[in-house]
PyMOL Python script that loads the backbone (N, CA, C, O; Angstrom):
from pymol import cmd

cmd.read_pdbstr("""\
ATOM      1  N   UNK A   1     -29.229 -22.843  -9.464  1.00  0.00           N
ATOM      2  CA  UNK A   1     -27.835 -23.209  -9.648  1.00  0.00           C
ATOM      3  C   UNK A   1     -27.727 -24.669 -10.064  1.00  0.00           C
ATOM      4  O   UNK A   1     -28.293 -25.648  -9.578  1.00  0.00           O
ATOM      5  N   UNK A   2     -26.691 -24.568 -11.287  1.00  0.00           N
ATOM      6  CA  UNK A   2     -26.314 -26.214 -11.607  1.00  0.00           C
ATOM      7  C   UNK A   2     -25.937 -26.991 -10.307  1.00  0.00           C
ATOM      8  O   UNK A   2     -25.481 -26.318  -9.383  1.00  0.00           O
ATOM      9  N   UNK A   3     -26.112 -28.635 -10.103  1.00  0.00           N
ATOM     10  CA  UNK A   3     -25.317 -29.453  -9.456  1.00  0.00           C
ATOM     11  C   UNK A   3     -23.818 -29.237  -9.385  1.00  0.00           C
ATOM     12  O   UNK A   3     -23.078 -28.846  -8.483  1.00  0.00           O
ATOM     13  N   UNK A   4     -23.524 -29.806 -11.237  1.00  0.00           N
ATOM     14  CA  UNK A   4     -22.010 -29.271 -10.984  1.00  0.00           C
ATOM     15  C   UNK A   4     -22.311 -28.848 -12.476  1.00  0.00           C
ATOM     16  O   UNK A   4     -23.215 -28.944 -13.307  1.00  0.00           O
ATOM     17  N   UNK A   5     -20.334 -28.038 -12.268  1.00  0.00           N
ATOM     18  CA  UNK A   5     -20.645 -27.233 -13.833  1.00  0.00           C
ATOM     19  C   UNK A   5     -19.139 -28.099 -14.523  1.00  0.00           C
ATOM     20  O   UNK A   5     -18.242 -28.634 -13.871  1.00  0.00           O
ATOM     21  N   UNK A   6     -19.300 -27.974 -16.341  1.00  0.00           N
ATOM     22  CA  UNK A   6     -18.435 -28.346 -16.538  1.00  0.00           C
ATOM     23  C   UNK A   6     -17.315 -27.114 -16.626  1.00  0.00           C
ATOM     24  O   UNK A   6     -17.664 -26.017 -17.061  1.00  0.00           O
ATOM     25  N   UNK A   7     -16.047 -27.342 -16.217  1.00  0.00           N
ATOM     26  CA  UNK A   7     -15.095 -26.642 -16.053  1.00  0.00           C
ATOM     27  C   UNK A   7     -14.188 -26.310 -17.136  1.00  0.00           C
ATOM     28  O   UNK A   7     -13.591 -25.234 -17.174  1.00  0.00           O
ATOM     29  N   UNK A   8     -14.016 -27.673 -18.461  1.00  0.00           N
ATOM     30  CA  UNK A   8     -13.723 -27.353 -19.243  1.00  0.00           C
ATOM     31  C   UNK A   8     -14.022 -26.975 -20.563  1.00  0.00           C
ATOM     32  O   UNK A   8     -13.298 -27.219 -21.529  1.00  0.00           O
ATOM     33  N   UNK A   9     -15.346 -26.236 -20.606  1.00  0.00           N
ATOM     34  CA  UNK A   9     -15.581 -25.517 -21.229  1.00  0.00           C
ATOM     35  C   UNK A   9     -15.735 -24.018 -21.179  1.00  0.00           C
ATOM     36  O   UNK A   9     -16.396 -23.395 -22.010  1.00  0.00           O
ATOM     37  N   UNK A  10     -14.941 -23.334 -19.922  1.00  0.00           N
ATOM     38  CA  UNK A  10     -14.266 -22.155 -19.686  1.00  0.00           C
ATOM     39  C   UNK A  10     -13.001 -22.078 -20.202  1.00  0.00           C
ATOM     40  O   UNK A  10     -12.160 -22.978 -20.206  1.00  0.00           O
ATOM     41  N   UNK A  11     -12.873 -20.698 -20.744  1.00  0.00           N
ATOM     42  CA  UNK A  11     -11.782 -20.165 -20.937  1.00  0.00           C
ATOM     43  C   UNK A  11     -10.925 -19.939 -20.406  1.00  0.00           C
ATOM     44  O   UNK A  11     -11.385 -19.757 -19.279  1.00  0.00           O
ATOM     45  N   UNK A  12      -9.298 -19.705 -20.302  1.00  0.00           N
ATOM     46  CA  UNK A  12      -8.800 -19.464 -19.088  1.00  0.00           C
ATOM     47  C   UNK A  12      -7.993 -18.400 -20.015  1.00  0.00           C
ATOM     48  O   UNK A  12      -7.552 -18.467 -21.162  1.00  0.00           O
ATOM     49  N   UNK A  13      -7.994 -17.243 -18.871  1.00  0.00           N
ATOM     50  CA  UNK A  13      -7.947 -15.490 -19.145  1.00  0.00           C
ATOM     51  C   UNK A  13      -6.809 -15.115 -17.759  1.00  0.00           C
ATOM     52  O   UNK A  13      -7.203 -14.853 -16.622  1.00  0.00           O
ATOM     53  N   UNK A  14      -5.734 -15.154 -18.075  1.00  0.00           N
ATOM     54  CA  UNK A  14      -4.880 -14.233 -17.171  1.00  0.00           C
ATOM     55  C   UNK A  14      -5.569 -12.932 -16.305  1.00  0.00           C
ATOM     56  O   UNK A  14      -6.122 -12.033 -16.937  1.00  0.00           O
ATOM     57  N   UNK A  15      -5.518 -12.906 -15.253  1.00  0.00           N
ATOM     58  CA  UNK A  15      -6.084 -11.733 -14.267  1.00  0.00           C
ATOM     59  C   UNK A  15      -5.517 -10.131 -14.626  1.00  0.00           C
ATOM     60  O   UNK A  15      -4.480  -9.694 -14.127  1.00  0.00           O
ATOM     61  N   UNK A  16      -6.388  -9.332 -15.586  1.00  0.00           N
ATOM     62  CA  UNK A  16      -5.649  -8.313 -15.823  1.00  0.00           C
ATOM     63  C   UNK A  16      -5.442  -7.289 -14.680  1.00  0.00           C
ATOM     64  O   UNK A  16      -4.913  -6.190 -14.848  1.00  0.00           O
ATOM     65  N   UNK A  17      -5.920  -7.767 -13.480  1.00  0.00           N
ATOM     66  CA  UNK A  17      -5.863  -6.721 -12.382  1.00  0.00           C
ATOM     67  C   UNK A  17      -4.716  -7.248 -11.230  1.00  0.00           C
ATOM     68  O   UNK A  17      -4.627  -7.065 -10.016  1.00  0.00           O
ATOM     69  N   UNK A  18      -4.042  -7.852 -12.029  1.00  0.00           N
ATOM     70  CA  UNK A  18      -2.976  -8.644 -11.275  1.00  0.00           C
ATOM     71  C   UNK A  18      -1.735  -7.832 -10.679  1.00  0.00           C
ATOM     72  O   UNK A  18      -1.043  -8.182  -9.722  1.00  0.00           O
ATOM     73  N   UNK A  19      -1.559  -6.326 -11.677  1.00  0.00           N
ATOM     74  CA  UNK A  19      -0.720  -6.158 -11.660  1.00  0.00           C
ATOM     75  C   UNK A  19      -0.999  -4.560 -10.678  1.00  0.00           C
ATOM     76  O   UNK A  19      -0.084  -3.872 -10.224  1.00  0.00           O
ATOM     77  N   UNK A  20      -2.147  -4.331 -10.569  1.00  0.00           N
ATOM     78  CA  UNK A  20      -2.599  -3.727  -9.385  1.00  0.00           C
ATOM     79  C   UNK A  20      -3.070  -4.324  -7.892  1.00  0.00           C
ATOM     80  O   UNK A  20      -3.646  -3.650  -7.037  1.00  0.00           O
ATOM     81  N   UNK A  21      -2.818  -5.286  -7.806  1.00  0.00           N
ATOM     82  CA  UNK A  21      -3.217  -5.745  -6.682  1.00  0.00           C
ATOM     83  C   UNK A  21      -2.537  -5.397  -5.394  1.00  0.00           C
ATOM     84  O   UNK A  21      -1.556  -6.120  -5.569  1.00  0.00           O
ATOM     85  N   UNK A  22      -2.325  -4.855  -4.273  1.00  0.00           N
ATOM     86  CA  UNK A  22      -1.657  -4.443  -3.401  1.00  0.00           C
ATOM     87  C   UNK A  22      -0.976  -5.717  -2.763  1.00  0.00           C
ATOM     88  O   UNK A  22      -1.297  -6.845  -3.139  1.00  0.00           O
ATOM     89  N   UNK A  23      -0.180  -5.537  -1.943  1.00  0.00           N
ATOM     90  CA  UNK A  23       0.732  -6.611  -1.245  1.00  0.00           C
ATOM     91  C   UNK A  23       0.899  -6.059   0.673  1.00  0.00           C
ATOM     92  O   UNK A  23       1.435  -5.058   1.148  1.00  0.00           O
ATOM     93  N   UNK A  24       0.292  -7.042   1.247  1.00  0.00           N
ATOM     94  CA  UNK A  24      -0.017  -6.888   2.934  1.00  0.00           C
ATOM     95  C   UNK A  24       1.095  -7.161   3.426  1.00  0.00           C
ATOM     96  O   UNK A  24       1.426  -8.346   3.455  1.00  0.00           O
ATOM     97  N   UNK A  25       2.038  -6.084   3.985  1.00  0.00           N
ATOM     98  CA  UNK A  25       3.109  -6.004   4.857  1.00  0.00           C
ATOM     99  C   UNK A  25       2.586  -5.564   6.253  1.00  0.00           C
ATOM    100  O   UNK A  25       1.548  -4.926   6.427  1.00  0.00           O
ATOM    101  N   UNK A  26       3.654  -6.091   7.473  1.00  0.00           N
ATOM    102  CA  UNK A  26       3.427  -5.305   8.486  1.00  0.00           C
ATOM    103  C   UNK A  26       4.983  -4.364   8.881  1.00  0.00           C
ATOM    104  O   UNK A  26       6.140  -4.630   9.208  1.00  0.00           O
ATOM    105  N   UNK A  27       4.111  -3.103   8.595  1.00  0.00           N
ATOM    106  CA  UNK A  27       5.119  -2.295   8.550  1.00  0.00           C
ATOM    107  C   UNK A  27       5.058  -1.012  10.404  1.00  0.00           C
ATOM    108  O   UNK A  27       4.098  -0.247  10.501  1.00  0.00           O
ATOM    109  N   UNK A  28       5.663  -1.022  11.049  1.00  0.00           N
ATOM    110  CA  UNK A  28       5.427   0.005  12.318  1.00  0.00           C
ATOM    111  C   UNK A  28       5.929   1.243  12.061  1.00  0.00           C
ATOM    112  O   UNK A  28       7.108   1.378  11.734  1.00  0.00           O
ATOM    113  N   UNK A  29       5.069   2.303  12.183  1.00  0.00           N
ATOM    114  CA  UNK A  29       5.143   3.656  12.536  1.00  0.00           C
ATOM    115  C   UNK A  29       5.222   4.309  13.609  1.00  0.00           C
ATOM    116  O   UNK A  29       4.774   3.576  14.490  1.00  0.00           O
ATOM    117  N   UNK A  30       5.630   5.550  14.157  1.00  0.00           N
ATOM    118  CA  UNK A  30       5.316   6.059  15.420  1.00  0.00           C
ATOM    119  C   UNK A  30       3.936   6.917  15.417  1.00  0.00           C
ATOM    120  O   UNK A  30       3.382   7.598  14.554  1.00  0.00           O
ATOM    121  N   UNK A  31       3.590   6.546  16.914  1.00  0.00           N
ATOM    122  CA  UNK A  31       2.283   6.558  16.978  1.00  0.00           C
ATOM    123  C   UNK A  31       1.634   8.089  16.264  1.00  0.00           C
ATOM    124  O   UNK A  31       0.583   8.192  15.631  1.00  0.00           O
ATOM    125  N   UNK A  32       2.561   9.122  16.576  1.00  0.00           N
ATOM    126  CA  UNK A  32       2.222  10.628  16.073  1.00  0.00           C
ATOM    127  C   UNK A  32       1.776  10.431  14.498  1.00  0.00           C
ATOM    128  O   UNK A  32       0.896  11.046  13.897  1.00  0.00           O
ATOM    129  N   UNK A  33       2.756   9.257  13.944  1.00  0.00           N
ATOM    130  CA  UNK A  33       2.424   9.636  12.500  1.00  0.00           C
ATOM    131  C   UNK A  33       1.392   9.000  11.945  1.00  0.00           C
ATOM    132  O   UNK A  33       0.997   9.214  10.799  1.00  0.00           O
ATOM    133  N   UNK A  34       0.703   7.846  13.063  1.00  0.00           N
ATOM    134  CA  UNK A  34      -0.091   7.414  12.008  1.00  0.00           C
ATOM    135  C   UNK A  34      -1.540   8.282  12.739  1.00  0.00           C
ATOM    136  O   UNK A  34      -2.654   8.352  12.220  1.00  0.00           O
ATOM    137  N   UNK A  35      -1.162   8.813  13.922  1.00  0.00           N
ATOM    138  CA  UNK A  35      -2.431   9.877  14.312  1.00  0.00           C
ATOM    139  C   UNK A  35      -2.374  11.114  13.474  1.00  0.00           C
ATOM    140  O   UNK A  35      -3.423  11.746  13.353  1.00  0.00           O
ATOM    141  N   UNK A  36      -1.418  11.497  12.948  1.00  0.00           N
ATOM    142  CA  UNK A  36      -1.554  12.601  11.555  1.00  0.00           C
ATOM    143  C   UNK A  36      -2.220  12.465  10.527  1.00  0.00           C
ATOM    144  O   UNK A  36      -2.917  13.297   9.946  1.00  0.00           O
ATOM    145  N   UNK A  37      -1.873  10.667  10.117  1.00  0.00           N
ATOM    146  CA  UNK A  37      -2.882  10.288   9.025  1.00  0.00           C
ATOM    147  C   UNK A  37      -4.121   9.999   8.840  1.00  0.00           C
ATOM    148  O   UNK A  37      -4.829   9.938   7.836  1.00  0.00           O
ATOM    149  N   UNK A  38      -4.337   9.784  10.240  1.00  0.00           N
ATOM    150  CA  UNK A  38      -5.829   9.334  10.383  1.00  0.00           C
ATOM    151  C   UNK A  38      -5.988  10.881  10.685  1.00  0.00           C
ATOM    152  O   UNK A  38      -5.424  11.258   9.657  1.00  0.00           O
ATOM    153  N   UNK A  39      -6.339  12.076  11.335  1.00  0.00           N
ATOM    154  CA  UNK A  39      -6.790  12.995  11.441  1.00  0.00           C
ATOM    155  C   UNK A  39      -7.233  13.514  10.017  1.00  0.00           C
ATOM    156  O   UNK A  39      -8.391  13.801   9.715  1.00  0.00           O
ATOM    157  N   UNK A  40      -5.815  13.612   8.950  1.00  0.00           N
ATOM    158  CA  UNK A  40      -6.221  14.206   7.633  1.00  0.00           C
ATOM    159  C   UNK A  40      -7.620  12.956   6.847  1.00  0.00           C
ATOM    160  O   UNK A  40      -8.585  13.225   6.130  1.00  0.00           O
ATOM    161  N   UNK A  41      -7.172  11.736   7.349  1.00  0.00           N
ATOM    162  CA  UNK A  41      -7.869  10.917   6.542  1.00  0.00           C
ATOM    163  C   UNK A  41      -9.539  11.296   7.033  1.00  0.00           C
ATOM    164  O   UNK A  41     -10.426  10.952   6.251  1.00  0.00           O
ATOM    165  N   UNK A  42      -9.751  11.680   7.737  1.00  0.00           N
ATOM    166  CA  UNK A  42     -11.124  12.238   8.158  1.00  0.00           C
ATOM    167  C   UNK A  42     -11.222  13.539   7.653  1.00  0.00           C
ATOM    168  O   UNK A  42     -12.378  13.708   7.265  1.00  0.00           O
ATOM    169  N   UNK A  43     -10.479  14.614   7.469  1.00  0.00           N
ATOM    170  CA  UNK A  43     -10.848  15.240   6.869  1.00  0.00           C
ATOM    171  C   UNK A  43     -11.319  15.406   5.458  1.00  0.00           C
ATOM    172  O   UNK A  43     -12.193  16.160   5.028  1.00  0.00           O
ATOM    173  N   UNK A  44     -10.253  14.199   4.569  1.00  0.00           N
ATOM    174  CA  UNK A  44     -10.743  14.288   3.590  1.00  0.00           C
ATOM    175  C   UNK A  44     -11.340  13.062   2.845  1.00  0.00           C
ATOM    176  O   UNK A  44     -11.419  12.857   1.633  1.00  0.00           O
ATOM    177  N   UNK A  45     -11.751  12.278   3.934  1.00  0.00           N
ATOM    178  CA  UNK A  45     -13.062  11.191   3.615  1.00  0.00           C
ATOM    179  C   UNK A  45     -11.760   9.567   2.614  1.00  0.00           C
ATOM    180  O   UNK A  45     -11.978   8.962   1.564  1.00  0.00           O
ATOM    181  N   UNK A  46     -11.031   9.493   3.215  1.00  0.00           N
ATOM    182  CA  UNK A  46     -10.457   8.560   2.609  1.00  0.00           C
ATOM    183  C   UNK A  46      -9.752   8.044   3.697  1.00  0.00           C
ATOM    184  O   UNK A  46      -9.096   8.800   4.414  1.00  0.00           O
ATOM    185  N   UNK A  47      -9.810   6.886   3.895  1.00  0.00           N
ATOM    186  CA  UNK A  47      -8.379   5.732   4.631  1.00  0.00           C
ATOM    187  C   UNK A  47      -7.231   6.050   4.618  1.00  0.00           C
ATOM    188  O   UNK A  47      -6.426   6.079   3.687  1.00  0.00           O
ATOM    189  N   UNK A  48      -7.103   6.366   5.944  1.00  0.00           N
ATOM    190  CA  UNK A  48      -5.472   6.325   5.934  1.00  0.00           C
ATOM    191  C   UNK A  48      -4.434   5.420   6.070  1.00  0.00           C
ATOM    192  O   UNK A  48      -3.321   5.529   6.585  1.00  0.00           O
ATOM    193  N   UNK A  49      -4.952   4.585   5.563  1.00  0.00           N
ATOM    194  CA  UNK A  49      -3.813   3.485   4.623  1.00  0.00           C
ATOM    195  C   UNK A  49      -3.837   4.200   3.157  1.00  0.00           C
ATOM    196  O   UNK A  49      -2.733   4.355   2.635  1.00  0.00           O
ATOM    197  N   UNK A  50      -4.847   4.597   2.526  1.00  0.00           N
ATOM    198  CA  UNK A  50      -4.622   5.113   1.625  1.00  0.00           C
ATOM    199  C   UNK A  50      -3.836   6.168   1.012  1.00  0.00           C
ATOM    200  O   UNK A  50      -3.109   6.334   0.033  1.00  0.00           O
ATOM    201  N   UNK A  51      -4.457   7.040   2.365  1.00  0.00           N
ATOM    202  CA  UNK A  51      -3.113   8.174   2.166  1.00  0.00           C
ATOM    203  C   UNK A  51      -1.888   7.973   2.309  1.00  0.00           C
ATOM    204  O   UNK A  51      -1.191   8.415   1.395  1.00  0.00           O
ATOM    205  N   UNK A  52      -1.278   7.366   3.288  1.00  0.00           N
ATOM    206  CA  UNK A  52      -0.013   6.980   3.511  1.00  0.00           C
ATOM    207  C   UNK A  52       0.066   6.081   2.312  1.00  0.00           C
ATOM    208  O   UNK A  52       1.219   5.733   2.569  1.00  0.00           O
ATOM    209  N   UNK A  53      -0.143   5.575   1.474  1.00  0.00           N
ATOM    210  CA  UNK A  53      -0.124   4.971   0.075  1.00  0.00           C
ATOM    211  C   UNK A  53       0.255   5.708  -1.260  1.00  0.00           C
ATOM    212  O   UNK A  53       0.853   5.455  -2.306  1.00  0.00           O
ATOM    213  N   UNK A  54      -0.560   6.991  -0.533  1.00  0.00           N
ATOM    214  CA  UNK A  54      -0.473   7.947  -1.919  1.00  0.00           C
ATOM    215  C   UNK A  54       0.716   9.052  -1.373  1.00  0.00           C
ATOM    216  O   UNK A  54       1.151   9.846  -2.208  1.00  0.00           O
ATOM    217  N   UNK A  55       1.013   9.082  -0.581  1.00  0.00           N
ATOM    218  CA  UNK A  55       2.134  10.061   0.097  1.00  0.00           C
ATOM    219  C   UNK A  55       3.450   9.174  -0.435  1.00  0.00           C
ATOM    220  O   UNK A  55       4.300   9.608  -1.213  1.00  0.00           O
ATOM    221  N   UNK A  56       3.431   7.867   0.143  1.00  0.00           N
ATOM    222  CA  UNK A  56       4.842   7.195  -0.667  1.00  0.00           C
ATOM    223  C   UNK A  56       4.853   6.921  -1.652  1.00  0.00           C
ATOM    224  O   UNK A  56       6.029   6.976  -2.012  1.00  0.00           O
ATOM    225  N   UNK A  57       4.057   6.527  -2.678  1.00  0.00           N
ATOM    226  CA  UNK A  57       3.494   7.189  -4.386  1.00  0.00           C
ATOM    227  C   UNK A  57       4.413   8.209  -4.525  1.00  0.00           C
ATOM    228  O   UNK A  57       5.594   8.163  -4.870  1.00  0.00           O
ATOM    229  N   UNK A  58       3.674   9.185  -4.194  1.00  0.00           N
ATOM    230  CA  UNK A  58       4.185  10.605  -4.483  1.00  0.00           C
ATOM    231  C   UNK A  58       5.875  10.597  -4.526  1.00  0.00           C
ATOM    232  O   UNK A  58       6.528  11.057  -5.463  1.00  0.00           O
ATOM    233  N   UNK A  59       6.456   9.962  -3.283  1.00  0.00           N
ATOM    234  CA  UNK A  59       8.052  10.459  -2.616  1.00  0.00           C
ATOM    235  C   UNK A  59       8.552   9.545  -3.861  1.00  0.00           C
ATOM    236  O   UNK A  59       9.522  10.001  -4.466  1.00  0.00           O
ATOM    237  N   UNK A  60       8.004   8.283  -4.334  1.00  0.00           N
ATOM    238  CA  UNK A  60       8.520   7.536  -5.270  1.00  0.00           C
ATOM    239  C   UNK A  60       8.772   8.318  -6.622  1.00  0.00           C
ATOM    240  O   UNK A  60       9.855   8.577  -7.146  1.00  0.00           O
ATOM    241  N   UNK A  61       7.467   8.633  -7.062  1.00  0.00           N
ATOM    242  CA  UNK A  61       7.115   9.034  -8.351  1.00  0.00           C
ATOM    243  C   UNK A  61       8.674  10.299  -8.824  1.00  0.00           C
ATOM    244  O   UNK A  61       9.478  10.338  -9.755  1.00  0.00           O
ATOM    245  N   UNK A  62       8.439  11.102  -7.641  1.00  0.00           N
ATOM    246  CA  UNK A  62       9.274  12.559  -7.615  1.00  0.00           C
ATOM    247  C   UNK A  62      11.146  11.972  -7.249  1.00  0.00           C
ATOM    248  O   UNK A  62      12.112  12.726  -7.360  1.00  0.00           O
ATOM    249  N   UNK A  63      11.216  10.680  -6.876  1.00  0.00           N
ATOM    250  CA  UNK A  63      12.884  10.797  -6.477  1.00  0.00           C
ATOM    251  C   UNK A  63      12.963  10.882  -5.174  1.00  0.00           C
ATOM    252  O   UNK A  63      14.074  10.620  -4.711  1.00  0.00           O
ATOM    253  N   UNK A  64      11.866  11.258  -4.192  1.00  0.00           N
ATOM    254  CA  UNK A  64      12.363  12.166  -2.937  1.00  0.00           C
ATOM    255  C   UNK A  64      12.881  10.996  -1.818  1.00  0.00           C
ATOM    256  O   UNK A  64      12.340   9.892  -1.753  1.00  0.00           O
ATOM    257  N   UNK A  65      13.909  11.372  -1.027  1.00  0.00           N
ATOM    258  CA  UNK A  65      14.627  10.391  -0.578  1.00  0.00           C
ATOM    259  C   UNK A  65      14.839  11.063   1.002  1.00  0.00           C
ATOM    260  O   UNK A  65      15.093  12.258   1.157  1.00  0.00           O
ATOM    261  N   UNK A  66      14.766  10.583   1.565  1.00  0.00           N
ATOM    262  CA  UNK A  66      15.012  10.515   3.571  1.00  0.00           C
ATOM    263  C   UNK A  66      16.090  10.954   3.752  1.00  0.00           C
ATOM    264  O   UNK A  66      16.993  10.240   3.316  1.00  0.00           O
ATOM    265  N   UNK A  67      16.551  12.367   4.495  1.00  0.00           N
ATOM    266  CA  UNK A  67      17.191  12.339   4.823  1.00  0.00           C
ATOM    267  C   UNK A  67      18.317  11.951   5.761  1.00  0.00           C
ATOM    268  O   UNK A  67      18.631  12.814   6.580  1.00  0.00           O
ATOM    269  N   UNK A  68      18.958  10.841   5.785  1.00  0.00           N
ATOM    270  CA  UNK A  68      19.474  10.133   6.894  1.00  0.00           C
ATOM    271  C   UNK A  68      21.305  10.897   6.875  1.00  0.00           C
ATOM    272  O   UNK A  68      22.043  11.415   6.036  1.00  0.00           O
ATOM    273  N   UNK A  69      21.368  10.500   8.548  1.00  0.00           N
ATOM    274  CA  UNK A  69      22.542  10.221   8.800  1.00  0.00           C
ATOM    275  C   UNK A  69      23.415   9.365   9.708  1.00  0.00           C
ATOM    276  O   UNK A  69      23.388   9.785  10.865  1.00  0.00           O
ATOM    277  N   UNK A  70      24.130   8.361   9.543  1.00  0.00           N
ATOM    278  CA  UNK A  70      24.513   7.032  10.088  1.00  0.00           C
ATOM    279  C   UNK A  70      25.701   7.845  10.656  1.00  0.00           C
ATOM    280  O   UNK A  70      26.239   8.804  10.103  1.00  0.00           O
ATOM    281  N   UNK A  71      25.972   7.385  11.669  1.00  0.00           N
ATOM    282  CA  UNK A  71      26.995   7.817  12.716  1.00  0.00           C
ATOM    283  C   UNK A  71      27.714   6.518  13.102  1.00  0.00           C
ATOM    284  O   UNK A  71      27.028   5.674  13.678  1.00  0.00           O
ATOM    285  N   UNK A  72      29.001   6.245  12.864  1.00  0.00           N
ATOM    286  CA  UNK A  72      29.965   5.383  13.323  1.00  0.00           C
ATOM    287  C   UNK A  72      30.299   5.220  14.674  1.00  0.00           C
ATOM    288  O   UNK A  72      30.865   6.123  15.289  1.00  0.00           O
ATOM    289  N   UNK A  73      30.029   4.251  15.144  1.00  0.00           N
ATOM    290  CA  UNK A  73      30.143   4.148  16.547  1.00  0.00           C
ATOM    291  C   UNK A  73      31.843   4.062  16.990  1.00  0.00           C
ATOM    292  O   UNK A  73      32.628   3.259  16.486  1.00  0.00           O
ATOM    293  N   UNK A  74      32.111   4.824  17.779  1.00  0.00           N
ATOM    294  CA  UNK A  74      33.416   4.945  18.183  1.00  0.00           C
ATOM    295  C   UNK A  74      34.291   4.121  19.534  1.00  0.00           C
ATOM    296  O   UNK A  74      33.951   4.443  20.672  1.00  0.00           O
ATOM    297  N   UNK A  75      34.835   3.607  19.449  1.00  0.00           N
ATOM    298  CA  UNK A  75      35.380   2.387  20.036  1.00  0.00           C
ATOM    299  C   UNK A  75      36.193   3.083  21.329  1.00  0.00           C
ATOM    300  O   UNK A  75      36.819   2.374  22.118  1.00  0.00           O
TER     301      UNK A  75
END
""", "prot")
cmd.dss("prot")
cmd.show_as("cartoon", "prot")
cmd.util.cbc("prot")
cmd.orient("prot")
């Protein structure tokens, strides 16, 4: 290995994997669901961060939306 290197005789190249790079949230689940994911994730040899990655992928990709219902609290 050089001492030092010169620096400006590199190129400078935008990161084309920039735009895949994931982003670290802390997000909480209940405990059942993330023991669902890890069970399948052993079955089928992948992280279940991953799956739960590719499951909200999926709900994205397709539209699919939560069914909620907000209830007005009554005075």
């Amino acid at each position: 290995m050089k001492k030092n290197y010169d620096l400006k005789k590199m190129s400078w190249k935008p990161n084309p994997y920039l735009k895949s790079l994931k982003k670290s949230v802390t997000i909480r689940f209940d405990q059942d669901i993330v023991e669902y994911f890890k069970d399948l994730s052993e079955q089928e040899g992948v992280p279940y961060q991953t799956l739960m990655n590719q499951f909200l992928r999926f709900c994205k990709e397709e539209g699919l939306k939560p069914k909620t219902s907000w209830k007005k609290k009554t005075a």
